[in-house]
N, C-alpha and C positions, 0 to 999 in steps of 0.2 A: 504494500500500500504506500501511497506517496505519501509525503510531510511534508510541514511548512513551518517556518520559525515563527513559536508564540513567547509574547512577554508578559507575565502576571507581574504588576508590581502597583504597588501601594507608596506615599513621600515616606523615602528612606529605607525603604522597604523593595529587595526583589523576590518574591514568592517562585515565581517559576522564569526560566528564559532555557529555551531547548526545543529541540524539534518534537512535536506532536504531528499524529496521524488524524483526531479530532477533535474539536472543543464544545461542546452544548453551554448556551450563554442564555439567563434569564433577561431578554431583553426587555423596554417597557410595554411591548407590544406585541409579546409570546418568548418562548424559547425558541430560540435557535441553532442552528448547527453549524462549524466553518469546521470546510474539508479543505485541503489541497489545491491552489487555483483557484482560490471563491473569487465572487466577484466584488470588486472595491464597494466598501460603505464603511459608516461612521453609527452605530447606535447609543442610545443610554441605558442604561443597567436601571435592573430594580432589583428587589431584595431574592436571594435565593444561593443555587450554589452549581459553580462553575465545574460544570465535568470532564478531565483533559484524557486524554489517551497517547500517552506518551510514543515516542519510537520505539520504544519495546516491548510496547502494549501493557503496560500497566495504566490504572486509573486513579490519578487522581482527584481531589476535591478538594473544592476553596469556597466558604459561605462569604456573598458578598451580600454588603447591605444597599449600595449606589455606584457608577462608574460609568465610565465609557468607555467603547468596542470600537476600534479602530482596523479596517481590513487594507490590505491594499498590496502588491508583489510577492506575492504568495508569502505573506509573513504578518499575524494578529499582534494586537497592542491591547491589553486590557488595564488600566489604568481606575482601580480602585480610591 
């Protein structure tokens, strides 16, 4: 499966920066998913929890309470 560079990070704080195969994001307007190649957008986060699917298929999770999703060159920015 392909991957694409995601960055979880929070002021002062990096939670995750590494290749993932999936990310599922509580956006404000549903969850959603970025795979590989998504297509460029910008969303804002609401309360919930970020489910990553690393490069070697482990899963983890991050509860986020607000943020914004940033997509664009096959590489995510989640900024808590």
């Amino acid at each position: 499966m392909k991957t694409f560079h995601l960055t979880i990070a929070k002021v002062g704080e990096n939670l995750f920066d590494g290749e993932a195969m999936s990310v599922s994001i509580p956006g404000v307007e549903g969850v959603f998913q970025i795979l590989a190649d998504h297509e460029a957008f910008v969303s804002e986060l609401r309360e919930g929890v970020v489910h990553v699917k690393d490069a070697e298929g482990r899963t983890l999770e991050f509860t986020v309470s607000r943020g914004i999703a940033e997509v664009s060159s096959n590489q995510a920015t989640i900024l808590l």
